[in-house]
N, C-alpha and C positions, 0 to 999 in steps of 0.2 A: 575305498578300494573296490575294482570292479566283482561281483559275486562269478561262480564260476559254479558250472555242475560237476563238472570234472577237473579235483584237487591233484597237480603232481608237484615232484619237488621245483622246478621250474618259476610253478606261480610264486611259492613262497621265496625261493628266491629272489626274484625281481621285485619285490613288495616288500624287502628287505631294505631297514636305512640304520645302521650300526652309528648311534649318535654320542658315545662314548666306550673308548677301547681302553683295558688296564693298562698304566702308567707302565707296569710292571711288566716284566718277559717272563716269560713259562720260565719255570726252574730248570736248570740242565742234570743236578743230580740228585732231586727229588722228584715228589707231588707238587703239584700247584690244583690250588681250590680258586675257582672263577667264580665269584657270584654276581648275576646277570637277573636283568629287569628288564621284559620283555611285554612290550606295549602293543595291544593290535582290537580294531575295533570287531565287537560281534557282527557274523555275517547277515544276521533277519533280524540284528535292532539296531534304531536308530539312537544315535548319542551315547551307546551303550561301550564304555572301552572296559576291557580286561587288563588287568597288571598283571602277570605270570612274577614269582621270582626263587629262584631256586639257584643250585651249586651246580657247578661241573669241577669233575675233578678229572686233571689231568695226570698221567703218568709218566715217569721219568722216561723223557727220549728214550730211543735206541738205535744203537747203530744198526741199518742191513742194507744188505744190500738189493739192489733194483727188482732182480729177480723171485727175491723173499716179501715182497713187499704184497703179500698177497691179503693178510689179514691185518684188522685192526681193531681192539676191542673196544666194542659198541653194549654200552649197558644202558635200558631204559629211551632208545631209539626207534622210533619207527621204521614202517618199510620205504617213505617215501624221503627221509632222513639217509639211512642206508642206498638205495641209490644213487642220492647224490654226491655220497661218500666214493663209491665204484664211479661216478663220472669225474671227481678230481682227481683220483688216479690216475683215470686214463688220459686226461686231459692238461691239468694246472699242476704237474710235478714243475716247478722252477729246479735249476742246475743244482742244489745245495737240498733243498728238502727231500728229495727221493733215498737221499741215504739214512735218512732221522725218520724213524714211527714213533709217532705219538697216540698212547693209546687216551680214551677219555669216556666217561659216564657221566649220566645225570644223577644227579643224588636224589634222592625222590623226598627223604626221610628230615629236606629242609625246604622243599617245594610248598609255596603256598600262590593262591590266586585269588581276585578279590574283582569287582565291577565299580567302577567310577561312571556317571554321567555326567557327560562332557564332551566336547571335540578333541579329536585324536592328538591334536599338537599342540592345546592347551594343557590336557593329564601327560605327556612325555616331557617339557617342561618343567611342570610341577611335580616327577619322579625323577628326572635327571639335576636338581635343583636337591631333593632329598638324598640322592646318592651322594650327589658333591660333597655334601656338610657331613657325614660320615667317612670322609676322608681313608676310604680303602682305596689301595691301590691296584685289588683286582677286581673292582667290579666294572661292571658294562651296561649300557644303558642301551635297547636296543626294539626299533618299531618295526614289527614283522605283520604277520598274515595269524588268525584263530586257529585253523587248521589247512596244512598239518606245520604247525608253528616249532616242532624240533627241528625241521631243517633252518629254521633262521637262527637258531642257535649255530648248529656245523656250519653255517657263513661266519657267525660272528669267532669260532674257535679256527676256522682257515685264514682267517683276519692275522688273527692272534697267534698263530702259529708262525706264519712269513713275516712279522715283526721280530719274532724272538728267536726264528734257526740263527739266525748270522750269530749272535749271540752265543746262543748253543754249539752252535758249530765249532766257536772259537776256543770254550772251555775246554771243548773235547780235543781239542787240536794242540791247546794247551798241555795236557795231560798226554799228547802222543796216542790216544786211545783210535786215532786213526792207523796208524803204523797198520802195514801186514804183521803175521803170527810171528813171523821169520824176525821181524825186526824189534818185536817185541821181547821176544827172546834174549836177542843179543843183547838189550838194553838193560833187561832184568841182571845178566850174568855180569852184566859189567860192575851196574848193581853192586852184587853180590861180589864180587871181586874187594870190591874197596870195601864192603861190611867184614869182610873175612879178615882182613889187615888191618880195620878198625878193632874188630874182637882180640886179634892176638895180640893187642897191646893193653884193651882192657877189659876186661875180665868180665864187669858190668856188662857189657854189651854182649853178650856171648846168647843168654835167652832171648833176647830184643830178634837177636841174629835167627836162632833154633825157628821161633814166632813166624817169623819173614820166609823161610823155606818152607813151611806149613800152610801158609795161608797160599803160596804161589804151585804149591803142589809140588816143587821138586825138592824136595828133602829126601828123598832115594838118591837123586841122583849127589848129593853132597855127602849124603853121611854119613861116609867114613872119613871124610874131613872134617865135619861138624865134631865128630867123639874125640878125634884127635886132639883138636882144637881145647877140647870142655877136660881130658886129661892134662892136657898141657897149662890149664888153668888152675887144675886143683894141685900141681905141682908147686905152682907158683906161690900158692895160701903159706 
């Protein structure tokens, strides 16, 4: 790799070759933990390669929308990482991802580094050889730049993200968690319509029911039918 006096995200960019991506999609309603091997030779030695290998952990999507999409939380990133964060913004939103943030950090607290002597594509090889036979499904094997080598990570997690929105998308889409508030609404009440004539037949269902108005925040507006309901059960005993 050609040496440079002046490091921007750019260089590591282009000096990026992402030689194993996880099997696996980001989680749509969890974390997802990435563990990634990132190979890159020192810049003033010769034969000298570095292995980096450490975590990113990813955060549960989120819906927002275009205009909200201003932050994304960056832990253990550089400055030259973080810009090239603000230029896929402005630039690589595809149709579908602008509406998903995904937040993600390095873990530092399982980062370790190490020097092999050798040529660069006999040690990636013989680390992408070693990940295989531990058979995770999120790891990544991946040959970037010494510094600033976090942006070749944010390549390989922009990789990884435009594999897994369709996916994510589809859960969410699944679950109607796209709907407007308005439509959400209606859905919950109708919901709640057939819980209410569920409970008045049995009685068991009655807290299950209480539970579900509680967690959705309108149980003001039920409950003076909820008590009716919970007397006309203990009538029944």
């Amino acid at each position: 790799m050609q040496k440079r006096d002046h490091l921007d995200f750019w260089y590591a960019v282009n000096n990026t070759e992402i030689i194993t991506t996880p099997n696996k999609h980001l989680e749509t309603f969890g974390t997802t933990t990435l563990n990634y091997h990132l190979i890159s030779e020192l810049m003033d030695v010769t034969d000298q390669i570095k292995v980096r290998e450490g975590r990113m952990l990813a955060a549960q999507p989120q819906i927002i929308t275009p205009q909200a999409y201003a932050e994304t939380f960056m832990e253990g990133f550089g400055e030259e990482a973080n810009r090239y964060i603000d230029w896929l913004r402005e630039h690589e939103q595809e149709n579908n991802l602008h509406i998903l943030q995904y937040g993600y950090s390095l873990k530092q607290e399982s980062f370790s580094e190490h020097i092999i002597t050798g040529d660069l594509k006999t040690v990636a090889k013989r680390v992408e050889k070693e990940a295989k036979a531990k058979n995770d499904p999120l790891s990544a094997v991946l040959i970037g730049v010494d510094e600033p080598w976090d942006v070749c990570l944010v390549k390989l997690f922009w990789e990884v993200i435009k594999k897994s929105a369709k996916t994510n998308i589809t859960d969410m889409n699944n679950r109607h968690l796209f709907d407007s508030s308005e439509t959400q609404k209606e859905r919950l009440f109708t919901e709640l319509e057939k819980d209410f004539l569920a409970a008045s037949k049995d009685k068991s269902l009655i807290n299950e029911l209480g539970e579900k108005l509680q967690k959705h925040n309108v149980f003001e507006h039920f409950e003076d039918r909820f008590f009716s309901l919970v007397k006309a059960g203990k009538k029944q005993s």
